[in-house]
C-alpha positions in Angstrom: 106.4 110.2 69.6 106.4 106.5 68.5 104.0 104.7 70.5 105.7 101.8 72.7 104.5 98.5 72.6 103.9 97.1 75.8 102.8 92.8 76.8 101.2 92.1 80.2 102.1 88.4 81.8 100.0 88.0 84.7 96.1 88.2 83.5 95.2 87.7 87.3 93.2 90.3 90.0 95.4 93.0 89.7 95.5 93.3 85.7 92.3 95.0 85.1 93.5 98.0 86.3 96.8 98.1 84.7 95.1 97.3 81.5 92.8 100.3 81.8 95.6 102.9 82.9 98.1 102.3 80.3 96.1 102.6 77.8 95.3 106.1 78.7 98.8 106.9 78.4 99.0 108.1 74.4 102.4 106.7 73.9 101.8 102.9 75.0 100.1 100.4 73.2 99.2 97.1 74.8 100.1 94.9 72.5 99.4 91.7 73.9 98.7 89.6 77.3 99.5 86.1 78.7 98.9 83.9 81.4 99.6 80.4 82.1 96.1 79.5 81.6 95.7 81.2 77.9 91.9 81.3 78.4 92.0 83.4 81.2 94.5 85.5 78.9 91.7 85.4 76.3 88.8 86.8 78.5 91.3 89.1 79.2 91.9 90.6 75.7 88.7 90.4 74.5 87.4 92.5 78.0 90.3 95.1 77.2 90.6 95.3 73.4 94.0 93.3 73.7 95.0 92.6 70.2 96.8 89.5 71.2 96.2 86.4 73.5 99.2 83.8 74.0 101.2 82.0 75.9 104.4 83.6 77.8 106.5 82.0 75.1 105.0 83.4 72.7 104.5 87.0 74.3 108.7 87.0 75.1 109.9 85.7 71.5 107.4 88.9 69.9 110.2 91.2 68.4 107.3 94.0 68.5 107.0 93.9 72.6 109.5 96.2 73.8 108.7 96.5 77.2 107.1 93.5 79.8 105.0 94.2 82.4 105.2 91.2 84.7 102.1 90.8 86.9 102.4 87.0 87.8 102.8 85.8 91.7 106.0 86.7 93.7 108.1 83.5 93.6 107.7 83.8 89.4 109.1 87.7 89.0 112.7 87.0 89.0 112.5 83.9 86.4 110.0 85.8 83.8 111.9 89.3 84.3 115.4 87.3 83.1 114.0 86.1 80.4 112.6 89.0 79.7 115.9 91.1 79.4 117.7 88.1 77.8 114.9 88.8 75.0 116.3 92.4 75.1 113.0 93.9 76.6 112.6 96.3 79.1 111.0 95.2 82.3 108.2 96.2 84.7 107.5 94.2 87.8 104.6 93.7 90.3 106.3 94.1 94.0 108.4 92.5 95.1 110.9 93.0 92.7 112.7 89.1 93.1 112.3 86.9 96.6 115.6 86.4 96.5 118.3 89.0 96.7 120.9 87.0 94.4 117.9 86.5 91.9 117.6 90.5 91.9 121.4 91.2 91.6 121.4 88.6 88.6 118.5 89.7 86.8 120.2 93.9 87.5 123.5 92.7 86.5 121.9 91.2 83.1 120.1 93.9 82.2 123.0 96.2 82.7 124.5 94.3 79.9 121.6 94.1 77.1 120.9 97.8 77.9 117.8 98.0 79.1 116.0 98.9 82.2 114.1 97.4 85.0 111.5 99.3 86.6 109.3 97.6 89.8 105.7 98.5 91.3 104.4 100.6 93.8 104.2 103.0 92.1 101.7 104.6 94.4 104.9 106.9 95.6 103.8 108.6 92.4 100.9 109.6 93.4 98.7 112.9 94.8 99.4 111.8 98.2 102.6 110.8 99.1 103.9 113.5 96.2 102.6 116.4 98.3 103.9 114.6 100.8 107.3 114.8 99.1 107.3 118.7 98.7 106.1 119.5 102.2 108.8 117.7 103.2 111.3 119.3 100.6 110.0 123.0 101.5 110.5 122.2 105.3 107.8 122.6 106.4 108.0 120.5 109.0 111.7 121.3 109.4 114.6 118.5 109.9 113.0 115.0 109.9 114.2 113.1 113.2 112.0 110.2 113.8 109.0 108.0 111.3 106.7 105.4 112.5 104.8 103.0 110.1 101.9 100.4 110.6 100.6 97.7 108.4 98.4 95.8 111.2 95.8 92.9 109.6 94.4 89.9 109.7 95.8 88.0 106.9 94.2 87.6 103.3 92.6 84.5 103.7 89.1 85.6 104.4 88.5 87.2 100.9 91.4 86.1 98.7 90.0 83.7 96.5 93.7 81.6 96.4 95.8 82.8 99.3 97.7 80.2 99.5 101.1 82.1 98.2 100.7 84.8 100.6 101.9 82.4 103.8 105.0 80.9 101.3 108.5 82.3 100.9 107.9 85.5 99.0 105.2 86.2 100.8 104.1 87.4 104.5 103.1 91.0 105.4 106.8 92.1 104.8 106.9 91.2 101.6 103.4 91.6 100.5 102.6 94.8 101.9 106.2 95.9 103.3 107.0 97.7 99.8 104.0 99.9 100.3 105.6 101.6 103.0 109.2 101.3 102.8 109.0 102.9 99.0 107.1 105.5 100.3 109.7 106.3 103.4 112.5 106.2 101.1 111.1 108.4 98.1 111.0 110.7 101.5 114.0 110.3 103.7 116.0 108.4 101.5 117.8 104.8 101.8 118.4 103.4 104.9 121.8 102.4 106.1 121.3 99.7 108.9 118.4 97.4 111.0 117.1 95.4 113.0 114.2 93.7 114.2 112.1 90.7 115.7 109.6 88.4 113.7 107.3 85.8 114.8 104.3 83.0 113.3 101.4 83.7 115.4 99.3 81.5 114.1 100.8 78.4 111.9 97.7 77.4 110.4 95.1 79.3 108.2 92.2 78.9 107.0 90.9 80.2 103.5 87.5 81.7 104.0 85.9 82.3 100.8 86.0 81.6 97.0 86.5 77.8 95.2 89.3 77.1 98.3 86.7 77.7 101.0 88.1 75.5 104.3 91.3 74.5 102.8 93.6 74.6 105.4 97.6 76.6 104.7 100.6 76.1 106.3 102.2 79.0 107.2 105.6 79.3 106.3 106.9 82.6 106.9 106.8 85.1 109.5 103.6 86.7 110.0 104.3 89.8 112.3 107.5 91.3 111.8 108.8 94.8 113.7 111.8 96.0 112.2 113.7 99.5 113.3 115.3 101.8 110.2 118.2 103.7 110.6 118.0 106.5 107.7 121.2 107.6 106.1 119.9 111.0 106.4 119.8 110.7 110.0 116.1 110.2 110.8 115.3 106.5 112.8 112.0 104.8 111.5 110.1 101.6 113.0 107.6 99.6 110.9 105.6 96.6 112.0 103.7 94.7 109.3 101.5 92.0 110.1 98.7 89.4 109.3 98.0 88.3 113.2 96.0 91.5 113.8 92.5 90.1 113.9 90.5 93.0 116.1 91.9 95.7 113.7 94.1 98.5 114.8 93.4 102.5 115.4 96.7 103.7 114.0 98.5 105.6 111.4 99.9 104.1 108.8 103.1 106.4 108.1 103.9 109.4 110.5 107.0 111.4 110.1 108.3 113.9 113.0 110.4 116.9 112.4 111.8 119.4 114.1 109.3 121.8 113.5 106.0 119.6 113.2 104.7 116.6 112.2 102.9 114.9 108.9 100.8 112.4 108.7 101.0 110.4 105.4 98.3 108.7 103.9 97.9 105.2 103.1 100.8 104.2 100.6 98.6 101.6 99.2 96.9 104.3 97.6 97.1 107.1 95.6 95.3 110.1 96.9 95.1 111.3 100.6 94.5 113.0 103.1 97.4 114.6 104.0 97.8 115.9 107.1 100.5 118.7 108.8 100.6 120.0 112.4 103.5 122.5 113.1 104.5 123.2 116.6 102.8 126.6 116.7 99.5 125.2 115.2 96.8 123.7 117.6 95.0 121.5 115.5 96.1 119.5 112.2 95.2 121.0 109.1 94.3 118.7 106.1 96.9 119.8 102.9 95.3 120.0 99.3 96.1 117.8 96.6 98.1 119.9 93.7 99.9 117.0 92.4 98.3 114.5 89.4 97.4 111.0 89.8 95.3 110.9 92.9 92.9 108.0 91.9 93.9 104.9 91.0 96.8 104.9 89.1 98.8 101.8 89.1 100.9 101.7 85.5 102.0 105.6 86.1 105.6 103.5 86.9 105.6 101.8 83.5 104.5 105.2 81.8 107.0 106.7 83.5 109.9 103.7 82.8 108.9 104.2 79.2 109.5 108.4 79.1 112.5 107.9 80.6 114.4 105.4 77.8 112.7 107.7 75.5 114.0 110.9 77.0 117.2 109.7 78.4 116.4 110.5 81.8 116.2 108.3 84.9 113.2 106.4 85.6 111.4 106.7 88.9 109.9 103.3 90.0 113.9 102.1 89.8 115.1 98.9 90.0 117.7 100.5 92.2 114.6 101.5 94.2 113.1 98.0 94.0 116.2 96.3 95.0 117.2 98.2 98.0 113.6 98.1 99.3 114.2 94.3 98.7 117.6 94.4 100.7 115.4 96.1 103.8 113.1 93.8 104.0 115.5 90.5 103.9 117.9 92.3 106.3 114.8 93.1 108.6 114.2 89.1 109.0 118.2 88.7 108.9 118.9 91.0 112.0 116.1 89.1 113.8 117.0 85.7 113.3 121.0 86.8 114.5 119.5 89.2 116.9 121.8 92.4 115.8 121.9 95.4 114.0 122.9 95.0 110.4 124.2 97.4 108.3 122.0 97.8 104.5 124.8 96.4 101.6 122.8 98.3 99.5 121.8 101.6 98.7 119.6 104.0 96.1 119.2 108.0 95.7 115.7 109.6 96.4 113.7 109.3 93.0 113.1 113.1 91.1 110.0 114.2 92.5 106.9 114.9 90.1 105.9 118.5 89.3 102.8 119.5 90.5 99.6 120.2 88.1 99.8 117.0 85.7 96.8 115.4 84.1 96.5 111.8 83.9 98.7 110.9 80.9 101.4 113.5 81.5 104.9 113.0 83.3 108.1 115.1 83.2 
């Protein structure tokens, strides 16, 4: 198999990473990287054994880049993804997919017509955890899913960030930072969601950045930071989620639960990849902790662009979907919608439940 050559844009915190999983994967070659500050891009390249260094220009005219993996902040992902598949390239996005649902629609609707795909992080739904997850859930073990709860309860980034800024801007907020986590993970489990609603509020309109070269500078908070929303599953289960950066004592609970009619499982972090993963049916006493069979249990952000990249080759749907991406999107914007008209809303959009992995894969492999 042909390797695929694959350009990073975004050489900030989360690159590293993504730099040392995909080149793991034998068929992807990472072919260049760029950043708006092409030194940064540099150090970059020359830390990872990145052939090429350039600007964003530069990286998007290169016939040889076939697929763009685009890392920069949120409020950038729609504009660099369009010119991405105006380039005819296939693209990979950092979460969220666009801030803007038009944006999104736009950028699907135009790569419908170059013919090629869109693919959007986490991709931690992927992984050991919530896979396992996945096929207790598929073998019924817990029987016929009724109910989900799922907590994202924090303080805010601004005491270790080193520019936080963009996390209290449009684009940003708990929902939209950290609400992809957990809603991709409930829906590669019970499917899309149909309708909404829910309450938001800002806490705290000021924050101040506690560490790194911004130390005391003060941000205006512009979106809601504690937002509870309530899912209605097309599959019939109703969910609540509450994300939010005005927890500042902590918070002693789960972050995804899922009740059936025979049991309950507890889901691990979806920021992650491994576990534990937790059952209790209703003729057990105690939970039990479930072993991980599946792959990709440590770190493996870039398994979605591995996985994007089988699926052109193979002719197979790809998992980390832009049909994913976008109806996560949708939730999240229809969350804040229902609570600023104070109604239910029914979900425009919709997605099927991405093909679960086969257990037993190594790093590297996918089906």
């Amino acid at each position: 198999m042909d390797k695929v050559n694959v350009g990073v844009i975004g050489c900030g915190n989360i690159c590293g990473i993504y730099f040392k999983n995909l080149k793991r994967f034998p068929f992807l070659e990472v072919a260049a990287c760029a950043d708006l500050d092409v030194e940064r891009a540099k150090a970059k390249a020359a830390e990872f054994g990145i052939p090429k260094a350039c600007t964003t220009e530069e990286l998007l005219k290169d016939p040889k880049i076939q697929v763009v993996v685009n890392l920069t902040v949120p409020l950038a992902h729609g504009e660099i993804a369009l010119a991405a598949v105006k380039k005819g390239k296939s693209v990979y996005n950092e979460k969220p997919l666009c801030v803007r649902r038009a944006e999104a629609k736009k950028l699907a609707d135009k790569a419908e017509k170059k013919g090629v795909r869109i693919g959007c992080a986490p991709d931690t739904f992927l992984g050991a955890g919530l896979q396992t997850c996945r096929k207790l859930l598929d073998d019924g073990v817990i029987g016929t899913p009724v109910a989900a709860t799922a907590f994202m309860m924090g303080g805010g980034p601004e005491g270790w960030h080193p520019n936080p800024a963009f996390f209290y801007q449009v684009g940003g907020g708990p929902m939209f930072d950290m609400g992809p986590y957990y809603l991709t993970a409930l829906v590669s489990l019970l499917g899309p969601v149909e309708a909404v609603t829910g309450m938001t509020r800002i806490s705290f309109p000021e924050r101040t950045v506690g560490s790194g070269p911004f130390k005391g500078q003060r941000i205006q908070v512009e979106i809601p930071t504690h937002i509870v929303g309530v899912l209605k599953f097309a599959s019939g289960p109703i969910g609540n989620l509450i994300t939010s950066f005005d927890v500042k004592g902590g918070a002693n609970l789960p972050r995804i639960e899922i009740y059936g009619s025979e049991g309950t499982l507890c889901v691990p972090d979806p920021n992650t990849f491994g576990g534990p993963v937790k059952v209790k049916r209703i003729d057990e006493k105690e939970y039990r902790e479930v072993k991980l069979e599946h792959g990709y249990e440590e770190n493996s952000r870039g398994v979605g662009v591995a996985d994007l990249v089988l699926g052109i080759q193979n002719e197979r749907p790809h998992r980390a979907s832009g049909e994913l991406a976008f109806h996560v999107l949708d939730i999240m914007h229809t969350i804040h919608d229902a609570a600023a008209a104070g109604r239910h809303l029914a979900l425009k959009s919709t997605c099927g439940k991405p093909r679960a992995l086969p257990a037993g894969l190594q790093f590297g492999q996918l089906d």
